[in-house]
C-alpha positions in Angstrom: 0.0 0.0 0.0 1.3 3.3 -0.6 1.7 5.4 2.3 -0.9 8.1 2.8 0.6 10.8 5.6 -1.9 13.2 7.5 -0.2 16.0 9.3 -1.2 17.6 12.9 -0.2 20.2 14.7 -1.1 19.7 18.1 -1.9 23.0 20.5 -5.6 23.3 19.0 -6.1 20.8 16.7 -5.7 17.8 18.7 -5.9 19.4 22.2 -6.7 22.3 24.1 -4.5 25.6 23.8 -3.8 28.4 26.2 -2.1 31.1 24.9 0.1 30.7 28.2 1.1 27.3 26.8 0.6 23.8 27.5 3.1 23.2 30.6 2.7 20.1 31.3 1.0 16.4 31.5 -2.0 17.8 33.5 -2.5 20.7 31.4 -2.8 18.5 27.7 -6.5 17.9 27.6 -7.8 16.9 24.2 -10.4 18.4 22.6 -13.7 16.9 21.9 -13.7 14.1 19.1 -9.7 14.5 18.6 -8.5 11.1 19.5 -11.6 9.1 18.1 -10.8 11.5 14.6 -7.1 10.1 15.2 -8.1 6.6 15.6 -10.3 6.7 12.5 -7.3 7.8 9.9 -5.2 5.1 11.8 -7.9 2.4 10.8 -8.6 3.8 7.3 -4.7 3.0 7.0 -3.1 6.8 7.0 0.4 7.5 8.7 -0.5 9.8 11.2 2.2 12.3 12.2 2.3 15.4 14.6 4.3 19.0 13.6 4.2 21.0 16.4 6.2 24.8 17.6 7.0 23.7 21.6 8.9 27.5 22.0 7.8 27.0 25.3 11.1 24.6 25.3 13.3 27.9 24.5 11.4 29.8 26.9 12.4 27.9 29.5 8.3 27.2 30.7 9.3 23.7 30.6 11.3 21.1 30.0 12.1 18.3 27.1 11.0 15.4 29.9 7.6 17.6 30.7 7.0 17.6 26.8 8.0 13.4 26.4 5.1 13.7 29.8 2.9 15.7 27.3 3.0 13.3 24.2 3.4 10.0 26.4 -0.2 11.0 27.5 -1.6 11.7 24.3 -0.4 7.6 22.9 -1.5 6.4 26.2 -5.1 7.9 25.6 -4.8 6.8 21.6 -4.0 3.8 22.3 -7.2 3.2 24.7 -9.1 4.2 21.6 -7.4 1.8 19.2 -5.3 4.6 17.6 -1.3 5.6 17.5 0.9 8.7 16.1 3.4 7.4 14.1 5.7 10.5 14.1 5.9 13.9 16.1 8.5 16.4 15.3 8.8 19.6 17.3 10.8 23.0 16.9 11.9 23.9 20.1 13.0 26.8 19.2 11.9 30.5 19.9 10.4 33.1 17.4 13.4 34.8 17.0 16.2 32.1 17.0 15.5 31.8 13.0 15.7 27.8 12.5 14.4 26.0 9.9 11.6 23.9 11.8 9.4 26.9 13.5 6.0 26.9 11.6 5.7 29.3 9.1 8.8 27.4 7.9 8.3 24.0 6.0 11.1 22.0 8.2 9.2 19.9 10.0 6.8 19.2 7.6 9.7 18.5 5.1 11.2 15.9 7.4 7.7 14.2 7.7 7.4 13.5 4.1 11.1 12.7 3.8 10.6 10.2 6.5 7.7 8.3 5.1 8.9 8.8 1.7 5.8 10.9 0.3 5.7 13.8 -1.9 4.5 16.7 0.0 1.8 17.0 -2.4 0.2 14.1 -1.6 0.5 14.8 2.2 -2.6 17.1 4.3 -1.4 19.2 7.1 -4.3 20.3 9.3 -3.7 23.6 11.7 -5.5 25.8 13.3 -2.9 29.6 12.7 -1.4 31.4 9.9 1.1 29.8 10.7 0.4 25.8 9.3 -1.0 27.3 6.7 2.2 28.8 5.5 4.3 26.1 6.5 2.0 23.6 4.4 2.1 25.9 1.2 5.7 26.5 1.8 6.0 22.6 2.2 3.6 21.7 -0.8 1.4 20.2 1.2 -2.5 20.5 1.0 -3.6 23.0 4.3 -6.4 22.4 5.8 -7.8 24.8 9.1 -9.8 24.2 11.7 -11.8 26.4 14.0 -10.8 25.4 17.1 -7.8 26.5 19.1 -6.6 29.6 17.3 -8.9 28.5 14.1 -11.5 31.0 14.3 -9.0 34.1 15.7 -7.1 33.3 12.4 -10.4 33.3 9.9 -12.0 36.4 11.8 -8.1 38.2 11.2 -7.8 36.3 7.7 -11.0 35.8 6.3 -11.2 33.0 3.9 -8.0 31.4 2.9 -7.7 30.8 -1.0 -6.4 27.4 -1.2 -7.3 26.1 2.2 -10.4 24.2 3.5 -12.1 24.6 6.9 -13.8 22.6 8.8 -15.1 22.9 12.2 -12.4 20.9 14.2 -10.8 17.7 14.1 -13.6 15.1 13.9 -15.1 16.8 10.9 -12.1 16.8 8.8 -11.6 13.4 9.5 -15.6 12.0 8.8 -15.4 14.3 5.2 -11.6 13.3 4.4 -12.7 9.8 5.0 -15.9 10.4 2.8 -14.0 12.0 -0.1 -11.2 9.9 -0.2 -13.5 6.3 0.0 -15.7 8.4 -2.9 -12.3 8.1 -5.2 -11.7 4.6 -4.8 
């Protein structure tokens, strides 16, 4: 089977956001519908991978082991639903440190593909900022938003973003990705 990649950021898309950061195990709360959505590309057969900005890393607000706490709660509760991340890459890097990984640069992303071997054209990143959506175009990938987390601030500042679909969070990408892409077989 070829592989089939779907892209996540995480603050927002997958769980609850603050924009004081996510500092630790006790603070990652998923949103609504995220980890069933997760499970459901895992049993359609997709790759599932995470991109994710942790400048909360550079900033000192916590530490590498807090984030390993962090993600090591997110598999424990996908795996309760039958589901799994196959990848998570973060920049831990500030704003102003210039790297190549910070979202709105396509490093991560890049790395994703490179890693599953998949053209970035065939891969979906889903976000909820600016941000993923010019990291995915910068990538090649297909961007998709969602309103939750900073989803709606970024349509109300944005309006409409030519070239990227919207969905109201997670769970509906997933039901009309699923849909669309069972349509083409």
């Amino acid at each position: 089977m070829k592989n089939k990649v779907v892209v996540l950021d995480r603050d927002g898309v997958i769980n609850e956001d603050s924009d004081n950061f996510i500092k630790s195990a006790d603070e990652w709360v998923p949103l609504k519908g995220s980890l069933e959505a997760i499970s459901r590309l895992k049993k359609a057969g997709y790759i599932v991978a995470v991109a994710t900005n942790q400048s909360g890393l550079a900033r000192k607000l916590f530490d590498r082991n807090a984030l390993q706490a962090m993600h090591d709660k997110m598999d424990s509760l996908l795996s309760q639903r039958g589901g799994s991340v196959d990848s998570i890459e973060f920049c831990p890097h500030g704003p102003s440190d210039n790297c190549l990984c910070r979202k709105p640069k396509p490093g991560m992303l890049l790395n994703i593909c490179k890693q599953f071997n998949i053209k970035p054209s065939e891969t979906v990143f889903v976000g909820d900022t600016f941000t993923d959506v010019q990291a995915a175009r910068m990538a090649g990938c297909r961007s998709v938003l969602v309103k939750t987390g900073k989803g709606q601030r970024t349509l109300d500042k944005h309006g409409s973003i030519e070239g990227t679909t919207v969905y109201d969070d997670l769970s509906h990408f997933v039901r009309e990705f699923l849909k669309q892409n069972n349509a083409r077989k």
